[in-house]
C-alpha positions as CSV (number, residue, x, y, z in Angstrom):
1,X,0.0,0.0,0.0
2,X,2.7,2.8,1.3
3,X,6.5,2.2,0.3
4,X,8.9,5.1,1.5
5,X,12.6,4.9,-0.2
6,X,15.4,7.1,1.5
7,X,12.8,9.5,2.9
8,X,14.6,12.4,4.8
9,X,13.2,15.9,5.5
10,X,14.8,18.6,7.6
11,X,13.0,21.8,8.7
12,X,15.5,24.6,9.1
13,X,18.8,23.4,11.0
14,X,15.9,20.3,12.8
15,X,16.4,16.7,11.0
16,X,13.4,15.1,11.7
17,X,13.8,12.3,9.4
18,X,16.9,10.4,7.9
19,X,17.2,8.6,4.9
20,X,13.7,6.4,6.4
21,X,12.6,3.3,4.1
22,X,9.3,1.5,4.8
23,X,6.9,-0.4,3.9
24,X,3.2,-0.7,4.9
25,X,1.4,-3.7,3.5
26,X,-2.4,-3.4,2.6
27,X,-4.8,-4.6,4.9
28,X,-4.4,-4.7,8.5
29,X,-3.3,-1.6,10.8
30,X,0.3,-0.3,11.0
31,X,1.1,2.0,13.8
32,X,3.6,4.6,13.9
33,X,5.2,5.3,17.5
34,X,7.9,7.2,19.0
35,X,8.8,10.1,20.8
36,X,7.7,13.6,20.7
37,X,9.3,14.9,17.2
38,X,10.4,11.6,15.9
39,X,8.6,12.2,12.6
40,X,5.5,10.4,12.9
41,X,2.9,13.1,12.1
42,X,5.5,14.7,9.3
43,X,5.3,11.1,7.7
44,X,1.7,11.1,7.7
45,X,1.9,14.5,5.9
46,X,3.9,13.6,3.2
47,X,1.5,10.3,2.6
48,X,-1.3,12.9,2.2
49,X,1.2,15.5,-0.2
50,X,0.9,17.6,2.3
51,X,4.3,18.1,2.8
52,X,7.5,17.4,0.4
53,X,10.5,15.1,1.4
54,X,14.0,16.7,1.3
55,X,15.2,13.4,-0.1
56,X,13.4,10.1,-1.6
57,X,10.5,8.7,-2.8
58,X,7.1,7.9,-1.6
59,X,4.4,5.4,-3.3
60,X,0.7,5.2,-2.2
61,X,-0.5,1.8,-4.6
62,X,2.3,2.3,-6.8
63,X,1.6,5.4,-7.3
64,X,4.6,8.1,-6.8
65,X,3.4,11.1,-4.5
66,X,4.4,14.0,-6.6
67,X,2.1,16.6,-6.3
68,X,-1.1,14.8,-8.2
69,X,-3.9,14.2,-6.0
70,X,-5.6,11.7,-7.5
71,X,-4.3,9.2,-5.4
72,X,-5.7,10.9,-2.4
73,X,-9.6,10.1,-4.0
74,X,-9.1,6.7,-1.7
75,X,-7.5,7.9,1.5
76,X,-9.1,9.0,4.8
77,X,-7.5,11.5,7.2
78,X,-8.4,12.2,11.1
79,X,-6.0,14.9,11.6
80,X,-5.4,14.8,15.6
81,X,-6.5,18.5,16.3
82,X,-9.6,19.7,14.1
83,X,-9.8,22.9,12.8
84,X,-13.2,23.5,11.0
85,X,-15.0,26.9,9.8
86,X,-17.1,28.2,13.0
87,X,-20.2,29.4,11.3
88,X,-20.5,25.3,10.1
89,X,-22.8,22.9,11.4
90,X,-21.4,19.2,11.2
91,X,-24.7,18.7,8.9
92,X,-22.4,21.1,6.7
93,X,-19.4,19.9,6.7
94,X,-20.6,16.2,6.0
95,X,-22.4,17.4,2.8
96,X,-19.4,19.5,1.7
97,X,-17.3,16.3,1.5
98,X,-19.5,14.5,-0.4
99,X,-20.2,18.0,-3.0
100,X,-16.3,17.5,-3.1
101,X,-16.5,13.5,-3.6
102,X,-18.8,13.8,-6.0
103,X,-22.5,12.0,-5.9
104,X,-20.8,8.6,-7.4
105,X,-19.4,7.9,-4.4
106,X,-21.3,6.3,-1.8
107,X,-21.3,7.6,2.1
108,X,-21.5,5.5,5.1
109,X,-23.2,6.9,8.5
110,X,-22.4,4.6,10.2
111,X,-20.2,6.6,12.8
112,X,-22.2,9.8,12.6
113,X,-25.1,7.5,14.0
114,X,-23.1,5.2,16.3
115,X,-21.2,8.4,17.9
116,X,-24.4,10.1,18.7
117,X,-24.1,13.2,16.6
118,X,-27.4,13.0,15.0
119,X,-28.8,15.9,17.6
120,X,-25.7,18.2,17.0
121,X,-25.4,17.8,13.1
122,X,-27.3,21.2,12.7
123,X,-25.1,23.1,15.5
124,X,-22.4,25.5,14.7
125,X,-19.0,24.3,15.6
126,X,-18.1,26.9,17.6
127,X,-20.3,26.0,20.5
128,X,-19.6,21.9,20.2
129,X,-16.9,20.6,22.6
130,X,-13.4,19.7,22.2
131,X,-14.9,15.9,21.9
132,X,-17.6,16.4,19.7
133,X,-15.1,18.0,17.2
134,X,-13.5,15.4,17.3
135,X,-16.3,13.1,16.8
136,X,-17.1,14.7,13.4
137,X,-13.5,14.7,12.8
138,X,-13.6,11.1,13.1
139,X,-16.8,10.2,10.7
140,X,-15.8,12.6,8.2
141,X,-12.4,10.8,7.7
142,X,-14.8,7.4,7.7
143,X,-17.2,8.5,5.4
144,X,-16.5,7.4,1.7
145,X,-15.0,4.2,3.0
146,X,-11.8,5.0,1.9
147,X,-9.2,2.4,1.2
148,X,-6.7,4.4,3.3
149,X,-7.1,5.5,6.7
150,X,-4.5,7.8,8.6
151,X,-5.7,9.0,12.2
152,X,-3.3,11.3,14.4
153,X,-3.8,10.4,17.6
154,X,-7.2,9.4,16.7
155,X,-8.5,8.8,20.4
156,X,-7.5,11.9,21.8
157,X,-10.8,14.1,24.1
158,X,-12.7,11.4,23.2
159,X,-14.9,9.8,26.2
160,X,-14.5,6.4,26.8
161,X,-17.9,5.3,24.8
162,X,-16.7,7.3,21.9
163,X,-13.2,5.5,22.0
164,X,-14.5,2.3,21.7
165,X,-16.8,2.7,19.6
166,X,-13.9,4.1,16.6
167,X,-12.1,1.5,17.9
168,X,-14.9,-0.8,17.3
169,X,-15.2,0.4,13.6
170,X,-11.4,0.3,13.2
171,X,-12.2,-3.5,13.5
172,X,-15.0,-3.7,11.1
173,X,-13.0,-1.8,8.4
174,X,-9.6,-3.4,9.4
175,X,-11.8,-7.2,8.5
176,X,-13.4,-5.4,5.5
177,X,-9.5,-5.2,3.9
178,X,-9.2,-1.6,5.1
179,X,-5.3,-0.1,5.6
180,X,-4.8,2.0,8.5
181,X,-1.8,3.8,9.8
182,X,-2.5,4.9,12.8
183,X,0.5,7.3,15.3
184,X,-1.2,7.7,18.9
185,X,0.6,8.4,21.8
186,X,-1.7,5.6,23.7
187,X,0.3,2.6,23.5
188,X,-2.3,0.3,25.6
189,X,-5.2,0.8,22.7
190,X,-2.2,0.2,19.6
191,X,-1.3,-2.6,21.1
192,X,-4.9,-3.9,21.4
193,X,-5.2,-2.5,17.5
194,X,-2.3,-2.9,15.5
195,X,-1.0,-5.8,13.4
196,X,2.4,-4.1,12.6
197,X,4.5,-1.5,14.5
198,X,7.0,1.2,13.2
199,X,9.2,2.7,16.0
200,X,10.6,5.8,14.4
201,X,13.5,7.1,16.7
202,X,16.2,10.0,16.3
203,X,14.9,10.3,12.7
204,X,15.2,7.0,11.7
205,X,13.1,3.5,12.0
206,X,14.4,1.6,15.1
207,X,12.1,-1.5,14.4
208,X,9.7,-2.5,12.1
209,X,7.4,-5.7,12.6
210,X,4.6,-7.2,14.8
211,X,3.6,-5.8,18.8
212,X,4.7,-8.9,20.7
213,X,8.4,-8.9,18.8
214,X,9.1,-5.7,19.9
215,X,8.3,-6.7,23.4
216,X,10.5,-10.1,23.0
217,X,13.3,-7.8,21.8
218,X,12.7,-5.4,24.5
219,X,12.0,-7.6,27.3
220,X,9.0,-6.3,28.3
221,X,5.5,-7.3,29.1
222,X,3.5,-4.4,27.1
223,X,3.7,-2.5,24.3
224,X,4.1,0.5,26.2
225,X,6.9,-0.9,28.2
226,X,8.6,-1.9,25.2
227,X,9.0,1.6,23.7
228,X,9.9,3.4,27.1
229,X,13.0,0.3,27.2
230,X,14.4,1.2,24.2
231,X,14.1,5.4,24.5
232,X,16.0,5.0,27.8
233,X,18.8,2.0,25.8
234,X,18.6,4.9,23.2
235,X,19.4,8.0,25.0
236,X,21.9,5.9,27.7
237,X,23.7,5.2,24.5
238,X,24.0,8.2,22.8
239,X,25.1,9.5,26.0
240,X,27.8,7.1,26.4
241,X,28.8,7.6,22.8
242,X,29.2,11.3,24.0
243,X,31.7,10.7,26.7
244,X,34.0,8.6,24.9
């Protein structure tokens, strides 16, 4: 689905990524984890075009990500902090997308109706909570069904009811043959989630494959665990590397 070759990208004097090849297979839900400005939201950007590599190649079904946005007709994106005009209603902003989908494509309700929105849809934004915005957020990138799914921290202000049920359809869509990266900082519900994890660290991928090996290598008992093992291996290192 996703193949990254020799992906780098610097902004100003910061390296955030470094020469990065990877591969996310379709089907199945890849996570992306790390620390704080390891690259994993400025990879998701340059999936979507939204922002250019210094170095490398991406491909999104064999298709190179070179400014065309064609490609992006069958991805989904939950960005992990909404921004939506305030003088919308959700009722809006749902039939905007499909105006910009075109009336071919068919939309799925499902999660507008199974998040409870239905007595919001016709409220301005500007009013709605923090959660609420991010319940539209998370049935407009669900709508069309897309292929593709990339969710930013996908959980985040949502109540616990809300968060299962995306996580619930996560699971439907994920059995359905739907590809989802997803980068959350909530390693207890990847874990639960993901088929596949991608631990980007000091710009670079520091492993690549399923939850419970990157426990085995780390030695740990959860996910969580895992990561916070090899930050501290990671930064005792560097630091040794220093002082010789």
């Amino acid at each position: 689905m996703i193949t990254a070759r020799g992906i780098s990208k610097s902004f100003g004097k910061l390296q955030v990524l470094r020469d990065v090849d990877l591969d996310i297979r379709t089907g199945g839900v890849t996570a992306i984890i790390g620390p704080n400005a390891a690259g994993k939201t400025t990879f998701n950007r340059m999936v979507l075009g939204l922002v250019r590599p210094d170095t490398g190649v991406i491909l999104v079904n064999n298709r190179a990500v070179n400014g065309s946005a064609i490609y992006r007709e069958q991805i989904g994106y939950m960005q992990q902090a909404p921004r939506f005009p305030d003088n919308l209603c959700a009722a809006d902003l749902f039939d905007m997308m499909a105006d910009l989908r075109g009336s071919a494509v068919k939309r799925d309700d499902e999660l507008i109706d199974a998040l409870g929105l239905g007595p919001v849809l016709s409220t301005p934004v500007r009013v709605l909570s923090g959660g609420t915005r991010q319940k539209i957020n998370a049935a407009l990138a669900f709508l069309f069904s897309p292929a593709l799914l990339v969710l930013d921290e996908p959980t985040a202000a949502l109540d616990p009811v809300s968060s299962l049920t995306l996580k619930d359809k996560i699971r439907r869509a994920r059995a359905e043959g739907t590809t989802f990266v997803i980068t959350s900082h909530v390693l207890s519900e990847l874990e639960e989630l993901a088929d596949h994890v991608v631990f980007l660290l000091d710009g670079g991928v520091r492993f690549a494959g399923s939850p419970s090996s990157l426990m085995a290598e780390a030695g740990e008992p959860t996910l969580e665990r895992a990561a916070a093992r090899l930050m501290r291996d990671h930064a005792r290192d560097t630091l040794l590397q220093g002082l010789s």
